[in-house]
N, C-alpha and C positions, 0 to 999 in steps of 0.2 A: 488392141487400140483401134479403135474405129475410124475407118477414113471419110471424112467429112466431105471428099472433092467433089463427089457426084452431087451431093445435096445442095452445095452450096450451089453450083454450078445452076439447079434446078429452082433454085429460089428465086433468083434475078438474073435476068437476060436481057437490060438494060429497059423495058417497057418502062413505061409514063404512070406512073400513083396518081390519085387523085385524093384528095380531101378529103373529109368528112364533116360533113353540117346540114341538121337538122335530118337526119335516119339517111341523108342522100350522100350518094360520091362524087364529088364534084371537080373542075378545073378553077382557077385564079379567074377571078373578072377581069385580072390583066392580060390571060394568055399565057404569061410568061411560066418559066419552069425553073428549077433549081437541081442540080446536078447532083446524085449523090453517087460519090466513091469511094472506093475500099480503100483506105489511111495504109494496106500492105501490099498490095501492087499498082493503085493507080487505077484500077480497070472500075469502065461505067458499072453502076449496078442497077441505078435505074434514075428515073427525074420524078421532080415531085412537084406540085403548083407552086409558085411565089406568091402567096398572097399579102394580102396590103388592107389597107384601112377599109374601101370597100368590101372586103371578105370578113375583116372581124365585125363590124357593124352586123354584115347578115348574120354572122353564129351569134352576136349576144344577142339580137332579136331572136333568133329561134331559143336560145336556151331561158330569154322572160318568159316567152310564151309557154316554151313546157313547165319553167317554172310554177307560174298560175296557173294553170292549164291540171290537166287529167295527171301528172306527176304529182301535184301537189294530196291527190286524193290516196295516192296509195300510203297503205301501212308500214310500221315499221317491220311485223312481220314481212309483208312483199320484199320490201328491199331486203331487208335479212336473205331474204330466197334468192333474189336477183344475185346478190353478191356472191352466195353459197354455190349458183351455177356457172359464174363467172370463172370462179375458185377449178370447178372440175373443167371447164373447158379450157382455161389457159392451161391448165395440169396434163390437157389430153398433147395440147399443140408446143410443149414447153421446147422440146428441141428444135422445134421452126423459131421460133421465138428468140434462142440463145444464138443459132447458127445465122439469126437476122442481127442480133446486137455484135455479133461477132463481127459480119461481113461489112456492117455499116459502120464501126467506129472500133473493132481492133482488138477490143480485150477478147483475150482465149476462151477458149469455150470450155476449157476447163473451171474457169470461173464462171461464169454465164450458167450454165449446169448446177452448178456448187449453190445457185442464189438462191434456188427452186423455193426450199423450206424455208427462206424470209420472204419473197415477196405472194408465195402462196398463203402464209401466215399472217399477213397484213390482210388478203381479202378475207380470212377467216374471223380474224380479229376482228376487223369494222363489222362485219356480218353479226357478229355478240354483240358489239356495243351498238348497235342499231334498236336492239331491241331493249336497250340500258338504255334511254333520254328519258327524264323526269325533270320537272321542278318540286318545287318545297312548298307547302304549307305555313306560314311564320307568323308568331303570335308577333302581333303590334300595341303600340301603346296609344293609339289614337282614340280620343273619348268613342264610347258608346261601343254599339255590339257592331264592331266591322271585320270580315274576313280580309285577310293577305294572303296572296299567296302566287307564285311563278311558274313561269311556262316557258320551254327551251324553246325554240324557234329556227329552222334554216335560216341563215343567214340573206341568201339568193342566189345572183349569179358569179361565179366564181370565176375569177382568169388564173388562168395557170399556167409557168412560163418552165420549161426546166431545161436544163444542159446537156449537154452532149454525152456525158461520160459516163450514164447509167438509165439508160432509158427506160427499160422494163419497170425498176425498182422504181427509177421516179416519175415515172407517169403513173404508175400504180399509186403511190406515195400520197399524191394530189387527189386524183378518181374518187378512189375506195372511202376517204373517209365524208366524201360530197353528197355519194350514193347515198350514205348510212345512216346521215342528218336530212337529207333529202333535199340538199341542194341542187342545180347542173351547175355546166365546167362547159368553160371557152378554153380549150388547148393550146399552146404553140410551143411546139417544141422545138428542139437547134437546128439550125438550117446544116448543121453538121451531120444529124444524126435522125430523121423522120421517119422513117420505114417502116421500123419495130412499133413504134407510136400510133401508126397505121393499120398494122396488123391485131394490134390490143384493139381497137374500136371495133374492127371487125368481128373479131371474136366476143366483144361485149354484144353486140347487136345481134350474133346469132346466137346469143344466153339469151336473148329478149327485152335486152333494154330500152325503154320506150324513144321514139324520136325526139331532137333536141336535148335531152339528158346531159351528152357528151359529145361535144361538137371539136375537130382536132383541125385548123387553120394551117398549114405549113409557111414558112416563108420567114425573111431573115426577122431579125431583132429590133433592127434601127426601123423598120415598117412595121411590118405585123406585131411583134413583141411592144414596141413602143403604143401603137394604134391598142391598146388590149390595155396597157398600163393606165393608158386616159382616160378611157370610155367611161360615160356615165354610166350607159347600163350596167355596169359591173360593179356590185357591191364588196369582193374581195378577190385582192390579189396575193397568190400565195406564188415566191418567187425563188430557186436555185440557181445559184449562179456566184459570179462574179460579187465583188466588193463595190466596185465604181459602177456596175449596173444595177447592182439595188439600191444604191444609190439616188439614180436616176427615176428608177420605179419607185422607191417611194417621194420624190416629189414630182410625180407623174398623178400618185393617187390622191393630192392633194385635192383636183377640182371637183370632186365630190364628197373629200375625207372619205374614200372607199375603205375598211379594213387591211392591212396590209401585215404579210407574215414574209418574212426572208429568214433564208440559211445560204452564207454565201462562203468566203474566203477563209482562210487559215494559215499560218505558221506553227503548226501545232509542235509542240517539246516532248521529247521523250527523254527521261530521266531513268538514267540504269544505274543506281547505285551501288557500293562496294560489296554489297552484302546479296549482291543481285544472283539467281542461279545460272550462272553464264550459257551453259549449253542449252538451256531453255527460251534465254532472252537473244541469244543473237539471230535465231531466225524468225522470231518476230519483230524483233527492230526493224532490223532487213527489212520485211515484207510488208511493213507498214508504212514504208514507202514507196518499193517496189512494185507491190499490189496497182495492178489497172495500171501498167510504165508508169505511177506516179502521178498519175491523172483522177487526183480523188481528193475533195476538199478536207479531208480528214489527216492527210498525209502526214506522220511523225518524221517532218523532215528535219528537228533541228535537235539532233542527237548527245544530249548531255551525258556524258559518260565521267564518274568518277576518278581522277587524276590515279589512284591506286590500280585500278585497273583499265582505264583508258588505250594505252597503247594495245595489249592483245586485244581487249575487244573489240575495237575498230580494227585491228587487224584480220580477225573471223567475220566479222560482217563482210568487211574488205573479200574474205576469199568466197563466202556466200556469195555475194554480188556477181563473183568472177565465173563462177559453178551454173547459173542461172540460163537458161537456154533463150534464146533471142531468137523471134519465128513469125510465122502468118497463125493469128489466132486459131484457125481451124486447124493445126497440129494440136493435138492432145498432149503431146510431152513440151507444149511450149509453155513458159514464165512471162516470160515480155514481150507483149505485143508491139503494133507500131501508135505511132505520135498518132492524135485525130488528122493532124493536117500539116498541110506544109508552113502555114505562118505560125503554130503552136511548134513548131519543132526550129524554125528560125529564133523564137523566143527561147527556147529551153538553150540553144547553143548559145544566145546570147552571154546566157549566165553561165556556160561554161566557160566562156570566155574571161570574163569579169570575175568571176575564182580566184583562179590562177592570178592576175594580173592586182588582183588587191590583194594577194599574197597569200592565198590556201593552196595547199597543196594536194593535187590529184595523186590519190591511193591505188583507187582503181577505174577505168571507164573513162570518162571525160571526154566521150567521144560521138559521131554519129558512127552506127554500127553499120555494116559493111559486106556485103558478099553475094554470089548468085543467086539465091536462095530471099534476098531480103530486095534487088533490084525494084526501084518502081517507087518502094514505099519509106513510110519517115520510121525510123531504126533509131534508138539511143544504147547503148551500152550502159547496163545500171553502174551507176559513180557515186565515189565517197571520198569527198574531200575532207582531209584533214587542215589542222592551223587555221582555222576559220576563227574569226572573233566575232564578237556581237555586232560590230559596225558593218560590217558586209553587206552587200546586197543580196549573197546566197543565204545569210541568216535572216533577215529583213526580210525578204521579199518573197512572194506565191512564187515557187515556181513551176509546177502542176507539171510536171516530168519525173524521172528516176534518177534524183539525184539528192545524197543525203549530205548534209554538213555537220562533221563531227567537233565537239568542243567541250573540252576538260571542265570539272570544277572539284571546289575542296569542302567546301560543308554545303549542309542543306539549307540555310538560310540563302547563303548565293543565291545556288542554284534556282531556287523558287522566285527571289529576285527576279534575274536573269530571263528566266523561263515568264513569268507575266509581264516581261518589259517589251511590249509588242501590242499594237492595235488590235490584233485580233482573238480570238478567244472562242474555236470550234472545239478542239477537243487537249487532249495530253495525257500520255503514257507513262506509268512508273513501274522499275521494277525492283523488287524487295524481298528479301524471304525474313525479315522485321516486320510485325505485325505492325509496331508502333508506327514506325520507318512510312509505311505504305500510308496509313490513315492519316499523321500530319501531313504529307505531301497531298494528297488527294485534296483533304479540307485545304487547304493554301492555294491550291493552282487553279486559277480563275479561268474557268473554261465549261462548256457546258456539260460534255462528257469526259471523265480521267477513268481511263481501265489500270488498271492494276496485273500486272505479269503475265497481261494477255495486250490486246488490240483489235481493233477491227470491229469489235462486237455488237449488234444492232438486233433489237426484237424489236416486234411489230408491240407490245405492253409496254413498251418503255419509251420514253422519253428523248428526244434529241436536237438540242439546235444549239445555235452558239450566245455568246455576248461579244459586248465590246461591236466592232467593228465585225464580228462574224454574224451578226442580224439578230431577231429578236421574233419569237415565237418558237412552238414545238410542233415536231412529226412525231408523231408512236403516242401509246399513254392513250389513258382518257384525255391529258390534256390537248391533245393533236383534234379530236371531237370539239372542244371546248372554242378552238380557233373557228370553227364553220359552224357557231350555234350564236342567237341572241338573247338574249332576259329579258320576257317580259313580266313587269309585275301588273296586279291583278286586284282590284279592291272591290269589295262587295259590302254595300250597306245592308246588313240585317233587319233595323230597326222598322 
């Protein structure tokens, strides 16, 4: 097992980040700076600019400019290359990178490590489909001898706003498919979480990516993140986050009808049916909310478990939970990192609170976690309450912590009910060892992605976002290109 302490120790020494816009590294036109701290003991790790509307005005001029500019002239081979060197240098620096997303926002580095082959795989992929953009040729029916025919087009300048709780993956997410169509990118990422976001531009810029391409603004949401939603110059916003802030953002991109793509919130259902292979499904149940303390929009926190086998299986997930090791993400044998922050861990208790009190009953956890070893930082104990109903606020509600709420049902009509009686609609789990079982429940459950007797699952070829109240557009896929391209059609008189 590898001891992380030196490295980390070597990474940040509390020094001052600077910016990135237009190839330069810059401070805040305000001065000011934003504090970033380790969510497991507290301690500075460094400050970063606060920038504000003055700062994203200058990145989306610089990223028109390289838009029309000498950007616009390269090929789809070039960027194929661009992306392909991106690919081997993030690959070389990957463990600065995990032990950055580790130290800045918590998750273990056991996971962080584990991502390599998706978010290496995403620069790989847009790199292929870079050199895939065509339009069509299309017979018309308009008198006389006229060609038709289309032409894919960059969209232009791109803002791109992502969260705290997976930086690597989703600043890549954004980038890579911009490069590939041949857009640039206005940045800002969570005033929780910038570091790593910092460290990816640098490493694109010494792959050779041209100036203003990818320009990365720091600073809070309600300024900079808001100030990037409005801009004129900005032709699309593509946004992760929250429910009530894409919200926001898209009647932010109203004053230009800017393009707008979100993937936000969830109450995602996981359904274990009677026929389920038990030893196989309870530590994915488990970890499907577990995974990142529960800090993942995809989270299968609302655990439907068939009345037949209800009580044990919540009772193994229950000792799962209990088994689970609570730590500073830089331990290798640690499970559950800490909370991003102190007001995200006031929230998460809030709902433990409100549980109990609307009448679920704590199985296991229900707690902030506790000891020398955890001092400083925000701690939860993974929890599984039982006696939960649909009216709850713990079934209802985000709660983007480790905490799962378990709740019986008797046939599969219910349950599918039950399970889309909810605004939101990211993703949901089933599990079956019924062929039939599996495939009506998947076709039924309205959501963007349903795995089947797994979880978690995500390629850079495939498709993902939600409905409902969980947003509208895709990451992955051709279709994820298809968001940062335009149609133009094309008529040619012969005659």
């Amino acid at each position: 097992m590898k001891d992380w302490s030196a490295s980390a120790t070597a990474l940040y020494d509390g020094a001052s980040q600077k910016m990135f816009i237009d190839g330069a590294w810059c401070e805040a036109r305000s001065g000011e700076v934003i504090e970033a701290r380790n969510p497991a003991d507290g301690s500075l790790l460094a400050t970063v600019p606060k920038g504000d509307a003055a700062d994203i005005d200058i990145a989306v001029k610089a990223a028109r400019a390289a838009f029309e500019g000498p950007w616009s002239k390269w090929t789809p081979f070039e960027r194929q290359a661009l992306l392909l060197r991106i690919a081997d240098r993030l690959e070389a620096e990957w463990e600065n990178l995990c032990l950055s997303d580790t130290l800045d926002m918590g998750m273990p580095i056991q996971r962080t490590l584990a991502n390599s082959r998706r978010v290496l795989g995403m620069l790989r992929f847009y790199a292929g489909q870079a050199v895939a953009i065509h339009g069509a040729t299309i017979p018309n029916s308009f008198p006389g001898e006229i060609y038709s025919q289309t032409v894919r087009e960059p969209i232009g300048v791109v803002g791109a706003i992502i969260p705290w709780n997976a930086p690597i993956a989703g600043s890549i997410w954004k980038i890579a498919p911009a490069i590939a169509t041949g857009c640039t990118v206005v940045l800002k990422p969570s005033e929780e979480a910038s570091l790593t976001v910092l460290m990816i531009a640098r490493i694109m810029q010494e792959a050779g990516l041209p100036d203003g391409v990818l320009n990365i603004v720091t600073g809070l949401g309600s300024e900079a993140g808001a100030a990037l939603a409005e801009h004129d110059g900005v032709d699309k916003i593509v946004f992760t986050g929250s429910t009530a802030t894409g919200q926001a953002i898209a009647r932010a991109a109203t004053g230009n009808l800017k393009r707008v793509s979100l993937e936000l919130g969830g109450k995602s259902p996981v359904i274990v049916c009677r026929d389920a292979d038990i030893e196989k499904a309870v530590p994915v149940a488990a970890m499907a909310v577990f995974a990142n303390s529960g800090q993942i929009c995809i989270a299968g926190s609302r655990l439907f478990v068939a009345r037949e086998i209800h009580d044990e299986f919540v009772r193994r997930v229950a000792d799962y939970a209990a088994g689970l090791r609570i730590g500073h993400g830089i331990r290798e044998d640690t499970d559950i990192g800490p909370i991003i922050s102190a007001g995200q861990a006031q929230r998460i208790a809030g709902y433990l609170d409100a549980g109990p009190r609307e009448g679920a009953e704590v199985i296991t956890g229900g707690a902030r976690a506790e000891g020398a070893d955890l001092a400083g930082g925000h701690f939860f104990q993974p929890t599984v309450l039982g006696g939960v109903t649909d009216t709850m606020s713990v079934a209802r509600e985000e709660i983007f912590g480790p905490v799962i709420s378990a709740l019986p049902f008797d046939d599969l009509d219910e349950v599918v009910a039950r399970a889309n009686a909810t605004p939101y609609g990211l993703a949901a789990g089933v599990f079956s060892t019924h062929l039939g079982t599996a495939h009506k429940l998947a076709n039924r459950l309205k959501a963007g992605s349903v795995w089947v007797n797994m979880y978690h699952a995500i390629d850079p070829a495939v498709p993902f976002g939600g409905v409902k109240m969980s947003g509208y557009g895709r990451e992955g896929g051709t279709e994820h290109m298809e968001e940062y391209l335009d149609t133009k059609a094309i008529w040619i008189n012969a005659n």
